[in-house]
C-alpha positions in Angstrom: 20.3 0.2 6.8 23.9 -0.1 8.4 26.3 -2.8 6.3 27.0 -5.5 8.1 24.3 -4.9 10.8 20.8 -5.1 8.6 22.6 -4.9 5.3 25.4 -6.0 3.4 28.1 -3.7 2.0 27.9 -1.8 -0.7 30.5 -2.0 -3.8 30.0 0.3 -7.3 32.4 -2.1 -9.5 29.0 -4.3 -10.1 27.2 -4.0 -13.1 24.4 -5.9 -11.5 23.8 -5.9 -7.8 21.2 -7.2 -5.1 21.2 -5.0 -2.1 20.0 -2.1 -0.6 21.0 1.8 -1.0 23.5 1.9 2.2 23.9 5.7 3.0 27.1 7.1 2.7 29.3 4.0 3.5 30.5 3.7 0.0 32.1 6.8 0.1 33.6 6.3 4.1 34.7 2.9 2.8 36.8 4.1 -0.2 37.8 7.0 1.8 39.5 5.8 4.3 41.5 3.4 1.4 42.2 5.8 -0.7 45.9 5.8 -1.9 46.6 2.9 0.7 46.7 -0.1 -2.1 47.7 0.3 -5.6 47.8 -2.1 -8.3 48.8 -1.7 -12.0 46.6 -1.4 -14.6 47.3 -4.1 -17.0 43.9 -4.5 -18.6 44.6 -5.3 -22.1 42.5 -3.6 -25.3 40.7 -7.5 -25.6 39.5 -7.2 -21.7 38.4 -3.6 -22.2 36.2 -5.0 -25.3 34.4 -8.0 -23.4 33.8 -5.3 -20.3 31.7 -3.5 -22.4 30.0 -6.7 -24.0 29.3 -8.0 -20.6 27.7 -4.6 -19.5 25.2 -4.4 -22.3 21.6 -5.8 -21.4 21.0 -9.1 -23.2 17.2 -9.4 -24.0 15.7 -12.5 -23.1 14.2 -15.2 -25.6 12.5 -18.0 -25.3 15.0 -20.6 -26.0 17.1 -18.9 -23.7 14.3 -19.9 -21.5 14.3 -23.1 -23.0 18.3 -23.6 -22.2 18.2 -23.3 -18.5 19.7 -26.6 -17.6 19.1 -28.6 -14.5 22.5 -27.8 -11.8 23.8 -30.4 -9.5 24.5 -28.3 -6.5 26.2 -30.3 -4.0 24.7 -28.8 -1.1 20.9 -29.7 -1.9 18.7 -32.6 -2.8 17.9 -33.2 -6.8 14.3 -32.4 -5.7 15.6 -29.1 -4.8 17.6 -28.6 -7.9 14.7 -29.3 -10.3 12.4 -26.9 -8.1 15.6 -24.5 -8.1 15.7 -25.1 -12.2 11.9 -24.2 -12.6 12.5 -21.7 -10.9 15.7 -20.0 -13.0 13.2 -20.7 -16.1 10.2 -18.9 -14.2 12.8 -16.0 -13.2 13.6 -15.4 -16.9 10.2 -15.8 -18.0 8.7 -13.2 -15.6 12.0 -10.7 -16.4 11.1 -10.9 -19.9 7.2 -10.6 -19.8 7.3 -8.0 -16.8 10.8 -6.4 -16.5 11.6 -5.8 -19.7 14.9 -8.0 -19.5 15.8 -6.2 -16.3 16.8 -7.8 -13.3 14.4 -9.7 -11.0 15.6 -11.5 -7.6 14.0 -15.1 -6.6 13.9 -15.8 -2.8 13.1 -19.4 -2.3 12.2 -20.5 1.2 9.9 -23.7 2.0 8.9 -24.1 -1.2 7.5 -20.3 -1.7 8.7 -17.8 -4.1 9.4 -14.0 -2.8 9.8 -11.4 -5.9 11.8 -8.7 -6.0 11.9 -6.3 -9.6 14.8 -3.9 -10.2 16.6 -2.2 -13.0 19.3 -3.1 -15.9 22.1 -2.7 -13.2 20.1 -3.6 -9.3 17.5 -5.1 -7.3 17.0 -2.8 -4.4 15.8 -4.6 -0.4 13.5 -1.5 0.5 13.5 -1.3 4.1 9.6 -2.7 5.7 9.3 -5.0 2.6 8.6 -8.5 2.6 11.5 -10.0 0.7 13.8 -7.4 2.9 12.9 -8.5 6.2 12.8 -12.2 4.8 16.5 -11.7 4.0 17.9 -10.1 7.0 15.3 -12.3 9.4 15.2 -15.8 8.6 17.1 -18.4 9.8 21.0 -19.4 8.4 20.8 -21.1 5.9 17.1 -21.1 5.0 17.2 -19.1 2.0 18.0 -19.6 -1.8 18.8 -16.7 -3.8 17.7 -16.4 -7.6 18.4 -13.3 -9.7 19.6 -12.6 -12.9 22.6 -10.5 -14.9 21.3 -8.7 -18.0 24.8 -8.1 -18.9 26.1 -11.4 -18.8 28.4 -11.0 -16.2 29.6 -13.1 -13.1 29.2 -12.5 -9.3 30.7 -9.3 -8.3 32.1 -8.2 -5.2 28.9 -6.9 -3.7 27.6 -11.0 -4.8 29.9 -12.3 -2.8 29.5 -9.3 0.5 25.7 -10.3 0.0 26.5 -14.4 0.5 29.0 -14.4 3.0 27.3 -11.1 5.5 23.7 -12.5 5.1 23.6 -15.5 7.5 20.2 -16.3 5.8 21.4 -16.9 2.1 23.1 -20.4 1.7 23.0 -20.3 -1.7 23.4 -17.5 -4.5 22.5 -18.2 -8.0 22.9 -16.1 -11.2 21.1 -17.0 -14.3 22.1 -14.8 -17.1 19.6 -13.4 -19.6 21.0 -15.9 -22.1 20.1 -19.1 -20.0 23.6 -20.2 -18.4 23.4 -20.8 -15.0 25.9 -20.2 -11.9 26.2 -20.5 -8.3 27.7 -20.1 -4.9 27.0 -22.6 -2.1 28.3 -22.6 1.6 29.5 -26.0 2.8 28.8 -27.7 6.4 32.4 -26.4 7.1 31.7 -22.6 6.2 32.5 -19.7 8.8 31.7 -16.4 7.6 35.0 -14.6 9.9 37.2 -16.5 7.9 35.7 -16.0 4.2 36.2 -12.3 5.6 39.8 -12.8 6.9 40.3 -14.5 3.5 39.0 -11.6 1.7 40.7 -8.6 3.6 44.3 -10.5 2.9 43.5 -10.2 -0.6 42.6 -6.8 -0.7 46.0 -5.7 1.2 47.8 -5.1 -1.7 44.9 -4.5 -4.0 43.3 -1.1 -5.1 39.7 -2.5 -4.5 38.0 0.1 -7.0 39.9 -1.7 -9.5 38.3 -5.2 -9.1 37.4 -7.2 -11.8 36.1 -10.3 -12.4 40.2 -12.2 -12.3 39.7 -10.7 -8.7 36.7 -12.4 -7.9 37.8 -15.5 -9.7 40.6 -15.7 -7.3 38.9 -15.2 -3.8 36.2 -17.6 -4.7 39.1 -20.4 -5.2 40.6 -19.4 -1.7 37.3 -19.6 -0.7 36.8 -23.3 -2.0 39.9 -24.4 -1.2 39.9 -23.4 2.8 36.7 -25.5 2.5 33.8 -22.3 3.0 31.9 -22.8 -0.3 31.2 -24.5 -3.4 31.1 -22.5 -6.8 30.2 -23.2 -10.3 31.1 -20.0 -12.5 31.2 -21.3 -16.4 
């Protein structure tokens, strides 16, 4: 698979990611940055604490189960939301009784349910699978994205590379092993060249291996405020 042709990139900052082993264009990518954009390491003694919180596997309960809540995304019908809400719950359900806690990704498309089981840290699109060439074949906008984070944290980088390079995905949702739901949502207005523009002026002055989750935080606000998406992440 080739980023950005039948894959999305690849980032190694994520604690919990949803795509496909991508070769050697990691290390090209970092390569070819290396020394260009430095940043200073302010991370404070309380940050590197809740780092290591948020990279320890949760296991799942049943009233974490019980907790998923029904989410008003903007961008779909409440019928949708409630399937999308059964759907979080079933996700949990079938990490707990079949993953041991570990990450599981939900494809929804017409209704139907596509499973995809991976680790503590990824789910993996093997090339020839179904829910692979579902991804990278279906129509814009046609697919709804379900996985969970057993370490409680937010969308990554490689998150947002997955949403905005897959034309397919119009929305991404994380429910984290302890029930709490987020999303990502591309609007009528959305154009993927400029959520990449938008992203690529923020990395100019940034060391990208140093991303955190303040990183994120701020290119999904440029994001929603030049109109591309709609995000919900507490």
């Amino acid at each position: 698979m080739i980023p950005g042709v039948n894959a999305p990139p690849m980032h190694p900052w994520c604690r919990s990611t949803t795509v496909p082993y991508v070769g050697n264009w990691r290390d090209k990518f970092f390569k070819e940055r290396e020394g260009k954009y430095q940043v200073e390491d302010d991370t404070t003694k309380d940050e590197l604490q809740q780092a290591k919180v948020l990279g320890k596997k949760i296991y799942i309960t049943d009233q974490a189960i019980d907790k998923v809540r029904y989410v008003d995304i903007p961008t779909h019908t409440k019928e949708e939301n409630q399937f999308i809400q059964e759907q979080h719950k079933a996700l949990l359900k079938d990490a707990k009784e079949n993953n041991d806690s570990n990450e599981v990704a939900y494809l929804l498309k017409d209704g139907k349910v596509t499973k995809v089981y991976g680790d503590q840290d990824s789910v993996s699109f093997v090339p020839g699978e179904k829910a692979t060439e579902l991804l990278f074949n279906s129509k814009p906008n046609s697919i709804v994205m379900l996985h969970n984070h057993p370490g409680q944290s937010s969308f990554s980088l490689t998150d947002l590379y997955l949403f905005i390079f897959n034309n397919s995905i119009k929305t991404l949702t994380i429910v984290t092993n302890k029930g709490q739901t987020k999303y990502l949502t591309k609007t009528k207005e959305y154009c993927k060249s400029t959520c990449i523009d938008c992203i690529k002026k923020y990395n100019k002055n940034k060391n990208i291996k140093k991303f955190n989750h303040k990183d994120i935080d701020m290119i999904l606000k440029r994001l929603y405020n030049s109109g591309n998406i709609i995000y919900k992440v507490r």
